[in-house]
C-alpha positions in Angstrom: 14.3 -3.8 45.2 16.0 -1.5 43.0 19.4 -4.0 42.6 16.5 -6.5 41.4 14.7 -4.3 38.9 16.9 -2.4 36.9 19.6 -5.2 35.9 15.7 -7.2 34.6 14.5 -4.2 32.9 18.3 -3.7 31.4 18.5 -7.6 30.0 14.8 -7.2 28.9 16.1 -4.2 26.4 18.6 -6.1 25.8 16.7 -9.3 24.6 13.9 -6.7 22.5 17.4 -5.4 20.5 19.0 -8.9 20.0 16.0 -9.8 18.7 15.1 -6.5 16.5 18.6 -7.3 14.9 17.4 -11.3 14.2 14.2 -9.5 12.7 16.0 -7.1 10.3 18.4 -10.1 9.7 15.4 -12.5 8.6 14.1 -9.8 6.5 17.3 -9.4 4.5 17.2 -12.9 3.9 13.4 -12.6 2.7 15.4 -9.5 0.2 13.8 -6.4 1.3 16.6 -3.8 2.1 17.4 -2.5 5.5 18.8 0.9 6.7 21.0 0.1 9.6 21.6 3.9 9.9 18.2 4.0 11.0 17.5 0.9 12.8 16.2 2.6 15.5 14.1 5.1 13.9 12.4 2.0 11.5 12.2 -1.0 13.5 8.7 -0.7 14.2 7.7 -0.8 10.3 10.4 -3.7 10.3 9.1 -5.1 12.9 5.3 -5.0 10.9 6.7 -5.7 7.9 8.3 -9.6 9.5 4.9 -9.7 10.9 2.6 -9.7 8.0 5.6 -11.6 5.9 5.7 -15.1 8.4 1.8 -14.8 8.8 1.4 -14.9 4.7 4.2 -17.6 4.4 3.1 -19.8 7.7 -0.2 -19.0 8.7 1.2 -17.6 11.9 3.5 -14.3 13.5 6.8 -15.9 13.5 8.5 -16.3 16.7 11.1 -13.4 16.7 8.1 -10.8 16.8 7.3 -12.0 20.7 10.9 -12.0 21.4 10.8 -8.1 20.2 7.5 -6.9 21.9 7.4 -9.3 24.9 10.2 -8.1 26.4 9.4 -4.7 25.8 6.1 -5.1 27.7 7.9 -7.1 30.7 10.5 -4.1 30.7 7.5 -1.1 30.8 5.8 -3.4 33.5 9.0 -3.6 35.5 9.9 0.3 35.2 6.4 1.3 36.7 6.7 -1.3 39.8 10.2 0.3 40.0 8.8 4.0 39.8 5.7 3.2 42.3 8.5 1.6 44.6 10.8 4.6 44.6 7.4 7.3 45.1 6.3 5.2 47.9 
């Protein structure tokens, strides 16, 4: 079970961080500035910031924000199954 669940929750990070990288790219282009030094530290307010940006411009969250926090969710999901399997 553990071979199974630890590569997923590994490629889910790294979809959430190909994406977070599309996100701050797409915001560039949009000309707000981005600190790559601390990328980490502010991706959630870039994350918000692409959020309310697509929903003024389109009507709707654009697609790269489910590619950022789906993931993320499916990862956290994953890491409690694998924790309950390893306690029990």
């Amino acid at each position: 079970m553990t071979t199974v669940l630890v590569p997923l929750i590994l490629a889910c990070v790294v979809w959430a961080v190909v994406a977070s990288i599309l996100i701050t790219r797409e915001l560039e282009k949009r000309g707000l500035s981005i600190e790559s030094l601390w990328l980490r530290v502010m991706i959630l307010k870039y994350v918000g910031q692409y959020s309310k940006i697509t929903r003024e411009e389109t009507g709707h969250v654009g697609p790269l924000f489910y590619h950022y926090v789906i993931p993320l969710w499916i990862a956290l999901v994953l890491a409690v199954i694998l924790i309950v399997y390893r306690l029990g």
